[in-house]
SEVEXVEX-511148 format. One record per residue (C-alpha): residue number from 1; chain; x, y, z; residue in three letters. Coordinates in steps of 0.02 Angstrom, whole numbers, padded with zeros to 5 digits. Example, Ala and Ser with C-alpha at 12.3 -4.5 7.8 and 13.67 -1.06 7.14 Angstrom:
// SEVEXVEX-511148
sevo:torse:u:v:w:kolmi
1:A:00615:-00225:00390:ALA;
2:A:00684:-00053:00357:SER;
END
This chain:
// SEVEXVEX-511148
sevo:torse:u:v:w:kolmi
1:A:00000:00000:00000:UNK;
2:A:00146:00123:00039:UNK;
3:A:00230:00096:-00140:UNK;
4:A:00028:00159:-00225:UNK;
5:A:-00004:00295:-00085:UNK;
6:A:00067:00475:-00085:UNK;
7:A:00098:00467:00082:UNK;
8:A:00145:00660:00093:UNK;
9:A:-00008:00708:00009:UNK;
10:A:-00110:00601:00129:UNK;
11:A:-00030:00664:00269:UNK;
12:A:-00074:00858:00202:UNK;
13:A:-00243:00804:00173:UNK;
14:A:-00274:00751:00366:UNK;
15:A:-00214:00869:00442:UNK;
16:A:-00329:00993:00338:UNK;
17:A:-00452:00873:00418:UNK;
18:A:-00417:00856:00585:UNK;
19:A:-00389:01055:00577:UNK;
20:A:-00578:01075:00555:UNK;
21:A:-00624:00957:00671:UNK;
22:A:-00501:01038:00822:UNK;
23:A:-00503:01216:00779:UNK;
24:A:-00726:01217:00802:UNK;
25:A:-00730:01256:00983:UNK;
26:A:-00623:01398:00976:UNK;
27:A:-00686:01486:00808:UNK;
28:A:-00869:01468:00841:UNK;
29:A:-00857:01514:01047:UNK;
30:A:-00778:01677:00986:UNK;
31:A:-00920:01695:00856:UNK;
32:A:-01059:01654:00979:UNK;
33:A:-01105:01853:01074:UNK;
34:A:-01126:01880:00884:UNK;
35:A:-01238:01726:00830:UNK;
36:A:-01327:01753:00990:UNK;
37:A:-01366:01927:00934:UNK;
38:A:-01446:01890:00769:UNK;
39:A:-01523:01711:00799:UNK;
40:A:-01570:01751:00992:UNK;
41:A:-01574:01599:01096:UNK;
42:A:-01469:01629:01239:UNK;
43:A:-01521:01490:01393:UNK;
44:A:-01497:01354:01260:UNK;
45:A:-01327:01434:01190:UNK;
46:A:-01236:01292:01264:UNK;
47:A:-01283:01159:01177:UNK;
48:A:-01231:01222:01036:UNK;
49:A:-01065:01166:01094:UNK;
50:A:-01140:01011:01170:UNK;
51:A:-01244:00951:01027:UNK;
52:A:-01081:00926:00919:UNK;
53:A:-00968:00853:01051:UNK;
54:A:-01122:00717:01083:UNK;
55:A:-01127:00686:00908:UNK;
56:A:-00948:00651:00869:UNK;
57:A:-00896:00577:01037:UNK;
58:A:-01045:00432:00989:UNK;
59:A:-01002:00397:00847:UNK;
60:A:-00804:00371:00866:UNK;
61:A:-00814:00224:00886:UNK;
62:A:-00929:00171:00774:UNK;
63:A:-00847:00256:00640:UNK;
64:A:-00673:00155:00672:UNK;
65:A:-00776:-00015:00670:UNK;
66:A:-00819:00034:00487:UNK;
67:A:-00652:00104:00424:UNK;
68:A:-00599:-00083:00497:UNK;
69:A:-00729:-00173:00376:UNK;
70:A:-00746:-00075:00228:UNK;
71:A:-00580:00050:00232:UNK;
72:A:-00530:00204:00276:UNK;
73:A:-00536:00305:00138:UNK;
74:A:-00732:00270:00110:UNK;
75:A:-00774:00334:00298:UNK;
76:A:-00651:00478:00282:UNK;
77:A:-00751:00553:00119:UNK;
78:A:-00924:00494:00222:UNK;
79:A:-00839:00621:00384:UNK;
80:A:-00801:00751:00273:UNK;
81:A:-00952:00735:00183:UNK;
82:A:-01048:00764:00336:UNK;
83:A:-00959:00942:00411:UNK;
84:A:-00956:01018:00239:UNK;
85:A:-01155:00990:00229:UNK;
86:A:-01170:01026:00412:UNK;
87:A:-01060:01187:00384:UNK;
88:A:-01176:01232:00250:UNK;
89:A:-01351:01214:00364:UNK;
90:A:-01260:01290:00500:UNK;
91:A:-01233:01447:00406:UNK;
92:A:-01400:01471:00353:UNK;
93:A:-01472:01430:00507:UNK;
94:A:-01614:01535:00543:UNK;
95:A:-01631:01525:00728:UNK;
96:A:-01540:01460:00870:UNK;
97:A:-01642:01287:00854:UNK;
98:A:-01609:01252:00701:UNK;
99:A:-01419:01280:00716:UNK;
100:A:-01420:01176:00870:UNK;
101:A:-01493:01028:00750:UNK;
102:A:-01359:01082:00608:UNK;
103:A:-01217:01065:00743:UNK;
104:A:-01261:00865:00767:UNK;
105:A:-01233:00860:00565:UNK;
106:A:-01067:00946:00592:UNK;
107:A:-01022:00819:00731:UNK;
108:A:-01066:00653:00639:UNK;
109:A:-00914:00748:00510:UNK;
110:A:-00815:00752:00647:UNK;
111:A:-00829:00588:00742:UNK;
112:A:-00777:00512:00559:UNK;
113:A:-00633:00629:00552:UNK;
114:A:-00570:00588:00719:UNK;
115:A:-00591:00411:00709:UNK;
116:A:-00495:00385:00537:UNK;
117:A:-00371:00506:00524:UNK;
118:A:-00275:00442:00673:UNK;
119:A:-00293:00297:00589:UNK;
120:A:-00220:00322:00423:UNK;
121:A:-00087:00375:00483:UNK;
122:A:-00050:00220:00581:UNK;
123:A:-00089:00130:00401:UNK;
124:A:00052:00221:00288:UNK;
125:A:00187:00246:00442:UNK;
126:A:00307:00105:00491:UNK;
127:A:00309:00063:00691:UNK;
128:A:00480:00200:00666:UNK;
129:A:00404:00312:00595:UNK;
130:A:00230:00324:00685:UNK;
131:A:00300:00433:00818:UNK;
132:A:00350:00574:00697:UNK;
133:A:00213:00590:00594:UNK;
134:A:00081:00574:00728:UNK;
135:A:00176:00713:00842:UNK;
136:A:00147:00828:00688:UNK;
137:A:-00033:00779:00677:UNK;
138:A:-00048:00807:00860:UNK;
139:A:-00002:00981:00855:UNK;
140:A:-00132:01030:00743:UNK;
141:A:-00238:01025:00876:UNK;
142:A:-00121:01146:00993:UNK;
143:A:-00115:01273:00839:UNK;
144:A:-00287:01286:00811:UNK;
145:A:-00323:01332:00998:UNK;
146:A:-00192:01465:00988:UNK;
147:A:-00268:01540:00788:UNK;
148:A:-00427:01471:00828:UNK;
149:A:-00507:01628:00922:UNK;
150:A:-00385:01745:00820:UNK;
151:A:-00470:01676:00662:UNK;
152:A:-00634:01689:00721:UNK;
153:A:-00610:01873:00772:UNK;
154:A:-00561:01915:00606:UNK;
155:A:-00712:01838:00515:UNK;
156:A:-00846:01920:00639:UNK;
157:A:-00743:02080:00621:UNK;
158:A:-00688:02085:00419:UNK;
159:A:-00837:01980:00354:UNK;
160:A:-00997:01883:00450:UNK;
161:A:-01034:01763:00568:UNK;
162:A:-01070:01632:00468:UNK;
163:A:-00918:01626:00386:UNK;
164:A:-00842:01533:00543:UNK;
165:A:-00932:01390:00473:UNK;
166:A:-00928:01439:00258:UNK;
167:A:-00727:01409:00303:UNK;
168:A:-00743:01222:00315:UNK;
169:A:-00814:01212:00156:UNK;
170:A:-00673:01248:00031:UNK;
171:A:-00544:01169:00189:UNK;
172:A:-00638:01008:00187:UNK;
173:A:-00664:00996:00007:UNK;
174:A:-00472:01007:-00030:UNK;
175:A:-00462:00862:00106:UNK;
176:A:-00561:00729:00022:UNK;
177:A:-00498:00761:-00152:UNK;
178:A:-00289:00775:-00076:UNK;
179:A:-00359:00611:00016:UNK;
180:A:-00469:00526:-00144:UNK;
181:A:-00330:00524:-00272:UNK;
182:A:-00182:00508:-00160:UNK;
183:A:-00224:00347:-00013:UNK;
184:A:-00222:00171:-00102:UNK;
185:A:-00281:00043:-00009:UNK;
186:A:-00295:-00159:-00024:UNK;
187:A:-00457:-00195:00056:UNK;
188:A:-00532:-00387:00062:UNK;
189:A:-00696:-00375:-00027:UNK;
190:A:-00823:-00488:00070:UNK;
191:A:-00978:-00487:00144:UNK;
192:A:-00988:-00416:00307:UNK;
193:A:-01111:-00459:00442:UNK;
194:A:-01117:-00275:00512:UNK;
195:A:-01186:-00259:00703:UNK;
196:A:-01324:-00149:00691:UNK;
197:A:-01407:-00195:00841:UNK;
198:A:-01210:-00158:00929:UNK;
199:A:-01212:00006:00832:UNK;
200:A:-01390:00062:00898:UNK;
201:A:-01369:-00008:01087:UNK;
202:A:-01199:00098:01088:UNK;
203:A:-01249:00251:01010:UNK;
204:A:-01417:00260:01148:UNK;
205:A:-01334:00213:01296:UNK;
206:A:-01180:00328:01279:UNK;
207:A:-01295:00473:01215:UNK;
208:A:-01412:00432:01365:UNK;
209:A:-01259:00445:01482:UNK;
210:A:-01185:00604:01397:UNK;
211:A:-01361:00684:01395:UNK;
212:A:-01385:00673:01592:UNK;
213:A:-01183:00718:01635:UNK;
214:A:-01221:00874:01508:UNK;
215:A:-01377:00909:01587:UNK;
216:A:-01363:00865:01753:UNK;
217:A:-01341:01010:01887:UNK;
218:A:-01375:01122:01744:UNK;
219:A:-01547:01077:01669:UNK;
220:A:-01606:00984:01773:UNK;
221:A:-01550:00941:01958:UNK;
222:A:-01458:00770:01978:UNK;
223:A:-01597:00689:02089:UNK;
224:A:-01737:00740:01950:UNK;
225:A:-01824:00595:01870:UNK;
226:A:-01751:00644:01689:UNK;
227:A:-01561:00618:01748:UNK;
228:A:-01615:00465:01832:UNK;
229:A:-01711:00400:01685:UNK;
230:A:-01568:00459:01555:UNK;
231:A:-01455:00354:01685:UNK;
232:A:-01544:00193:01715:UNK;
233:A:-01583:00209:01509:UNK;
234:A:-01375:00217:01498:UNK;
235:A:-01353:00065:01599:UNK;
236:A:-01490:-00038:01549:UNK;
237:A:-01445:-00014:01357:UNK;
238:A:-01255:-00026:01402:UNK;
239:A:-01299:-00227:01451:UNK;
240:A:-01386:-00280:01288:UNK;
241:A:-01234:-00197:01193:UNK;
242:A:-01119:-00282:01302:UNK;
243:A:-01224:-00445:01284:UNK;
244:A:-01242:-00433:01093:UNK;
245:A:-01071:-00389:01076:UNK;
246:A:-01017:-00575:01150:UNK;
247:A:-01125:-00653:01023:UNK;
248:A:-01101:-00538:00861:UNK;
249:A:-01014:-00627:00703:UNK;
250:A:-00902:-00453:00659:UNK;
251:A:-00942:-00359:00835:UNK;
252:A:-00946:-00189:00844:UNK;
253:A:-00807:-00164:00983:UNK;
254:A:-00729:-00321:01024:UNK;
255:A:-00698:-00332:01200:UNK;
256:A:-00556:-00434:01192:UNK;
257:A:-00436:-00309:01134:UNK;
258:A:-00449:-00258:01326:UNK;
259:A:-00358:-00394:01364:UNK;
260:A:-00201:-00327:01284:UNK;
261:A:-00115:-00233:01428:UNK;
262:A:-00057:-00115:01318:UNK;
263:A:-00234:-00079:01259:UNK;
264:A:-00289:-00068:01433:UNK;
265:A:-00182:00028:01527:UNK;
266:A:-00186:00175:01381:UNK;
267:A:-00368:00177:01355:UNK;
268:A:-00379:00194:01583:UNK;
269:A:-00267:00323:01588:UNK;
270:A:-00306:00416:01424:UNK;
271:A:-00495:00445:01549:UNK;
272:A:-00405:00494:01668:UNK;
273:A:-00305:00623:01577:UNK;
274:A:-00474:00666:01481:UNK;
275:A:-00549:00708:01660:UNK;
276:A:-00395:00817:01696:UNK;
277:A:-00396:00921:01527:UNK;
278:A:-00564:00958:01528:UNK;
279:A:-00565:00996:01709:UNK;
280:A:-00432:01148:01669:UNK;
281:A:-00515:01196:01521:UNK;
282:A:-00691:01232:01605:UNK;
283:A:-00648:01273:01790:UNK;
284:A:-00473:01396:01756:UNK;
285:A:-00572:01525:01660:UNK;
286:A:-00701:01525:01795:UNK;
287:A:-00552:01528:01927:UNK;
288:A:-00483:01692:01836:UNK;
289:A:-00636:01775:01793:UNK;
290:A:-00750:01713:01984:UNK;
291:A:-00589:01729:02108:UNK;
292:A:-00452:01830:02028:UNK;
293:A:-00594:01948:01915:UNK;
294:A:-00510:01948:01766:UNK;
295:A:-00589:01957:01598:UNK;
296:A:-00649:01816:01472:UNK;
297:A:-00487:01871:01373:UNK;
298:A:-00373:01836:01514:UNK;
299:A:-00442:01676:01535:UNK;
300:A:-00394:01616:01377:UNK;
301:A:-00215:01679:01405:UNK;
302:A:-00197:01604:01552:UNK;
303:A:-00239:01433:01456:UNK;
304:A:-00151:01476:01296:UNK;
305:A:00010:01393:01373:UNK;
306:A:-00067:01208:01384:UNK;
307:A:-00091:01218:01202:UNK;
308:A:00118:01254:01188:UNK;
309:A:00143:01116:01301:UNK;
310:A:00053:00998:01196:UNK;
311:A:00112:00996:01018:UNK;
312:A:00308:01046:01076:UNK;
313:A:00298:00889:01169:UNK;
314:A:00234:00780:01031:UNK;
315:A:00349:00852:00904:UNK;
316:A:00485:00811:01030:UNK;
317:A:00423:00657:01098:UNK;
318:A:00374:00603:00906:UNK;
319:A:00562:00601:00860:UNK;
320:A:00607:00514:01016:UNK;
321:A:00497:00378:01028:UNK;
322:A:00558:00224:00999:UNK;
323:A:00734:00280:01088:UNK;
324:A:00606:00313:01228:UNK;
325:A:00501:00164:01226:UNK;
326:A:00311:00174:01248:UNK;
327:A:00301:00126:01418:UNK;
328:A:00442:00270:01488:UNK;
329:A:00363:00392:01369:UNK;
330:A:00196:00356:01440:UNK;
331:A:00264:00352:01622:UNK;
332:A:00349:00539:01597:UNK;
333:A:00176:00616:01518:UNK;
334:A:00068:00561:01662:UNK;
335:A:00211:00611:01779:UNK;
336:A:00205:00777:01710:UNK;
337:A:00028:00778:01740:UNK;
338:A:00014:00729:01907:UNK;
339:A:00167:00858:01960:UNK;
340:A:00057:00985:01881:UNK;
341:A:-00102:00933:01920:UNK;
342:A:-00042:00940:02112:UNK;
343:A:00053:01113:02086:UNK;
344:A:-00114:01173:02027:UNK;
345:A:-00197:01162:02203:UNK;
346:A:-00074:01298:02260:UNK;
347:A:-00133:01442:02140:UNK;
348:A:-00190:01569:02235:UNK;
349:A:-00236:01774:02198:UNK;
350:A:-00065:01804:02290:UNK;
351:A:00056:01710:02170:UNK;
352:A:00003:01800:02011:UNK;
353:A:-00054:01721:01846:UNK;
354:A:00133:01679:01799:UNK;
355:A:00104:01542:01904:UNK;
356:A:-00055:01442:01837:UNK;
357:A:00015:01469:01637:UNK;
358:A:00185:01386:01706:UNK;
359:A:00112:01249:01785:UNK;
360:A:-00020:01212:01634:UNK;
361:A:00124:01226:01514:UNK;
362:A:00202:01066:01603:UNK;
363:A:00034:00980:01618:UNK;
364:A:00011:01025:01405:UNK;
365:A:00198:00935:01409:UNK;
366:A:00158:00790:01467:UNK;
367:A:-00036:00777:01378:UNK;
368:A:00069:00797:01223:UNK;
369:A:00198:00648:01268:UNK;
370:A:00074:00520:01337:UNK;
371:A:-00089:00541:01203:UNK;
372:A:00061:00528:01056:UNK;
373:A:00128:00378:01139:UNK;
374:A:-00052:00282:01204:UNK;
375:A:-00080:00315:01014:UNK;
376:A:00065:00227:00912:UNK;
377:A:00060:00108:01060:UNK;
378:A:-00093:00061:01045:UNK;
379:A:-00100:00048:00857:UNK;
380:A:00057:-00054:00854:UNK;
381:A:-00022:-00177:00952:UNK;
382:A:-00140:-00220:00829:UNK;
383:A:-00156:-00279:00670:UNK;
384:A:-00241:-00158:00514:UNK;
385:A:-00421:-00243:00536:UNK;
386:A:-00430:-00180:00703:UNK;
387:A:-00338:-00041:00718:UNK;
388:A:-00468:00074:00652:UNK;
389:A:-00568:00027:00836:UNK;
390:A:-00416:00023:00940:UNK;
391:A:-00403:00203:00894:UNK;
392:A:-00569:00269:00894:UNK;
393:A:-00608:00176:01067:UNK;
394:A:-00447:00262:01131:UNK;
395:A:-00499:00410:01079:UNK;
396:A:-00682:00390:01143:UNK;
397:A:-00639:00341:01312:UNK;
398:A:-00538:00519:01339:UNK;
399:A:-00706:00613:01268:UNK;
400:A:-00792:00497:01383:UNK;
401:A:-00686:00548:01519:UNK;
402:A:-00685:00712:01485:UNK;
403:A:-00880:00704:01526:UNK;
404:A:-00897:00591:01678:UNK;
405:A:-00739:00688:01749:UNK;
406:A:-00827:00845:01724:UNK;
407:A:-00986:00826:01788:UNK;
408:A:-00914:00750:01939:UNK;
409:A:-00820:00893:01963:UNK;
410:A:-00962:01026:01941:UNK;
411:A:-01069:00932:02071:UNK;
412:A:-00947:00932:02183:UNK;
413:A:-00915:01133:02171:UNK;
414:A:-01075:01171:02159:UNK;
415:A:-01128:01087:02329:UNK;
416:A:-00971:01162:02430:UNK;
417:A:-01030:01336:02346:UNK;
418:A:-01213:01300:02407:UNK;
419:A:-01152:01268:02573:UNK;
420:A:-01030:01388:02601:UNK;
421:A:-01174:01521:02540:UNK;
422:A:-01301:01460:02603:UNK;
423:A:-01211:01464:02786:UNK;
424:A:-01154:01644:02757:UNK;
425:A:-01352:01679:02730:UNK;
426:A:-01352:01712:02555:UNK;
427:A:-01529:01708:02486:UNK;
428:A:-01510:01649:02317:UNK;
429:A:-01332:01567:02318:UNK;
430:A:-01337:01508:02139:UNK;
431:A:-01398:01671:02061:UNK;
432:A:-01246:01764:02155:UNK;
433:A:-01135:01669:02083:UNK;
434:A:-01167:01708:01896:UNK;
435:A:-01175:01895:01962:UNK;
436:A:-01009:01866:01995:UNK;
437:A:-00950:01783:01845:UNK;
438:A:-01069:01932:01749:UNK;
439:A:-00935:02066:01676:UNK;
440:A:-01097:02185:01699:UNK;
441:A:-01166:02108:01844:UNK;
442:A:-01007:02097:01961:UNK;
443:A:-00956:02283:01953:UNK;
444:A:-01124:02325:02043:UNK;
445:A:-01110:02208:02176:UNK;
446:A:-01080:02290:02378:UNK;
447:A:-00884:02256:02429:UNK;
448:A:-00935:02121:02559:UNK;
449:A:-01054:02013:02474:UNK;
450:A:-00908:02037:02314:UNK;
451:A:-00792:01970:02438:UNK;
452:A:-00890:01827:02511:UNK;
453:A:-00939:01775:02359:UNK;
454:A:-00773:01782:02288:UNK;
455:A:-00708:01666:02440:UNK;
456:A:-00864:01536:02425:UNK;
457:A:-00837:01526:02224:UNK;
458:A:-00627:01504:02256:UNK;
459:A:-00650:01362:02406:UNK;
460:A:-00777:01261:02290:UNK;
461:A:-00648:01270:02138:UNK;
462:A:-00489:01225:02258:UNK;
463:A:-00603:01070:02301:UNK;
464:A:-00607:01052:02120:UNK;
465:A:-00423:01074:02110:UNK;
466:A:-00398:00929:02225:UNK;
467:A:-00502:00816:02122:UNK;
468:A:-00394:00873:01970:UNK;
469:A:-00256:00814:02058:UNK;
470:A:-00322:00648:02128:UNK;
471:A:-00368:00588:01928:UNK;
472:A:-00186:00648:01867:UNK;
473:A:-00100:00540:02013:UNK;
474:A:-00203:00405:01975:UNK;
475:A:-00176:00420:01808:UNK;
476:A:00018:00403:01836:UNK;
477:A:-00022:00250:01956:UNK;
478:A:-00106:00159:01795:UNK;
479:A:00045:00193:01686:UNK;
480:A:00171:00122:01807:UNK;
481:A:00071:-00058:01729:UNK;
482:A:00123:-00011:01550:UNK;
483:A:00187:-00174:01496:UNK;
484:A:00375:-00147:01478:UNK;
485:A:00394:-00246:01323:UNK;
486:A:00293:-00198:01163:UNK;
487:A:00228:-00338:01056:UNK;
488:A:00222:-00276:00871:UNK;
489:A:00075:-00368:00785:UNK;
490:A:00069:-00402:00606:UNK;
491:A:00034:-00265:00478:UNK;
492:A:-00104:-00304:00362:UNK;
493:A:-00161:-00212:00220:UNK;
END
């Protein structure tokens, strides 16, 4: 396959890819105050955000089952298909409903684009050269959170809203014709006994459990009958996949490849570390803006250094690799972590900011070393007609943990707020607390209830802080299992 493929090509044509896919946060947050003033819509603003990342964490993994059966290329073109059409919709969305709706298309792009183009790579790379070329892929994802708001400034500025979304358009169509012409591949051509019944169990209980983690505490309160219901629906569904999924001819994730410890131990720590990273990426703007009352633009500066972190360490680590092994690489990412992730429970208003942007540029140092190496680990120890899962469940378990990890986290802030408040005799605890993260609200507020508030809103996020720092130790505790020699299994094609 490497002798037919332009490999260089291939490799241009994925990143363009995984560039739309990672830069969408970023660009359309910066575009939202605008969207919100022409469509309206603001209490259901969020899902915006949360209708895509349900849609493409679900379907990860269903996406790398079929890139295993029927190729890559074919689901690549099917991903891209789907956020160039759901670009399209998005941008002539009418109100803040139907964009919401358009969003999901966007996301059922990008779960194919995030499943395969890991993926691919892993196909046209030698075990040596893995390392390398995935680094580089990796820090597309760093760049476009640094140009990503930049970007979308200048388009709400210089042109229109929906331009933010018009700019996949020509990006993704260069993709899938770099991609179409350039990637060869050798596939078997049978009949496949595709698990639909695995497919549909998966997709309802994981959107069931996503659902009530993004809706929980916000929504609706945790102890309401619809998070229950979206809960028991998650587990109950979650058994008839599992059961199915013993029985199925071709299933859709085969549960043995658990049994590899190399499989294992990456895809336990990889939700740990996705607990940790989206832990700092939704409590240290509230942190600068709640305790330190800072601005929304200071916020992202403050995290700007994670995204350095990230891709310098996978460029370096990408090089080193194999010098390195997988299991030391892996061991020096999560140690990284959990150094910073303990550090982090130390910032306080009387160190600075210097302080937090150091100690998230070594936590972005060692994300960047230990996702590159769970990656090629992981896809080394499998052959081509599974690797396409191995990925995308890899990558699915960090969205995954991202979620749980999350949620757990806001509940337990939000209670140690409540309490703290409610002690100090604050009527309406919850509504004082968006006063104070309100840049219009939080100017108006009297000095003492500013600074009670202020001391409520920075215990519950040191609690947080804590919990931040149990998952990264943890996650460094897993690691130390890493199997210290790597079994390469066969190729394929």
């Amino acid at each position: 396959m490497s002798k037919e493929t332009n490999r260089k090509a291939v490799l241009i044509a994925v990143m363009l890819a995984n560039f739309l896919s990672a830069i969408d946060v970023s660009i359309v947050g910066t575009a939202m105050p605008t969207i919100i003033g022409t469509l309206g819509g603001l209490p259901i603003m969020s899902w915006v955000f949360s209708a895509f990342l349900l849609a493409s964490t679900v379907t990860v993994p269903i996406y790398g089952k079929l890139s295993d059966l029927f190729g890559r290329k074919v689901i690549f073109m099917l991903g891209a298909i789907f956020i160039i059409l759901g670009s399209i919709l998005c941008a002539m969305s009418g109100s803040m409903e139907q964009l919401i709706i358009f969003r999901v298309v966007q996301g059922l792009g990008a779960g194919g684009i995030m499943a395969v183009a890991t993926t691919i790579i892993g196909d046209i790379f030698t075990v040596e050269e893995r390392g390398k070329f995935q680094g580089l892929l990796a820090s597309v994802w760093g760049i476009s959170a640094v140009i990503g708001p930049l970007l979308g400034g200048l388009m709400i500025k210089f042109l229109s809203w929906e331009w933010v979304f018009y700019i996949n358009v020509p990006v993704g169509i260069i993709a899938m014709l770099v991609l179409f012409v350039s990637l060869h591949e050798n596939i078997e051509r049978k009949k496949h006994k595709i698990d639909y019944i695995g497919s549909f169990t998966l997709a309802v209980s994981m959107t069931s459990l996503l659902l009530a983690l993004l809706s929980g505490g916000s929504q609706y309160a945790w102890g309401s009958i619809q998070i229950i219901g979206l809960f028991v629906l998650a587990v109950v569904v979650f058994i008839w996949f599992f059961i199915n999924e013993r029985r199925a001819a071709e299933p859709m994730i085969p549960f043995e490849l658990f049994k590899n410890p190399t499989i294992s131990v990456s895809s336990t720590a990889n939700f740990l570390s996705g607990a940790v990273l989206m832990g700092l990426n939704s409590y240290i703007p509230s942190y600068i803006q709640g305790v330190v009352g800072d601005s929304p633009t200071m916020a992202g500066m403050v995290l700007m250094p994670l995204s350095i972190g990230w891709p310098l360490a996978s460029f370096i680590g990408g090089r080193q690799l194999t010098k390195w092994s997988f299991r030391n690489t892996s061991i020096a990412g999560l140690a990284f972590i959990a150094v910073g992730t303990v550090l982090i429970t130390f910032t306080s208003t009387s160190i600075g900011l210097w302080y937090p942007m150091i100690v998230l540029f070594v936590i972005g140092f060692g994300m960047g070393l230990s996702t590159l190496s769970f990656t090629v680990a992981v896809q080394t120890a499998v052959t081509w007609n599974q690797r396409g899962i191995a990925t995308a469940s890899l990558q699915f378990v960090r969205s995954l943990g991202s979620a749980v990890g999350v949620a757990i986290m806001g509940a337990l802030m939000n209670a140690k707020i409540l309490s703290d408040l409610t002690q100090k005799g604050i009527a309406n605890p919850l509504d004082a607390t968006n006063a104070l993260l309100d840049e219009t609200r939080r100017p108006h507020l009297p000095a003492d209830l500013l600074a009670t508030l202020s001391n409520a809103f920075g215990a519950g996020l040191h609690d947080t802080f804590l919990l931040i720092a149990a998952f990264g130790i943890l996650g460094f505790a897993v690691t130390l299992a890493f199997p210290r020699k790597q079994v390469v299994a066969g190729e394929g094609s």
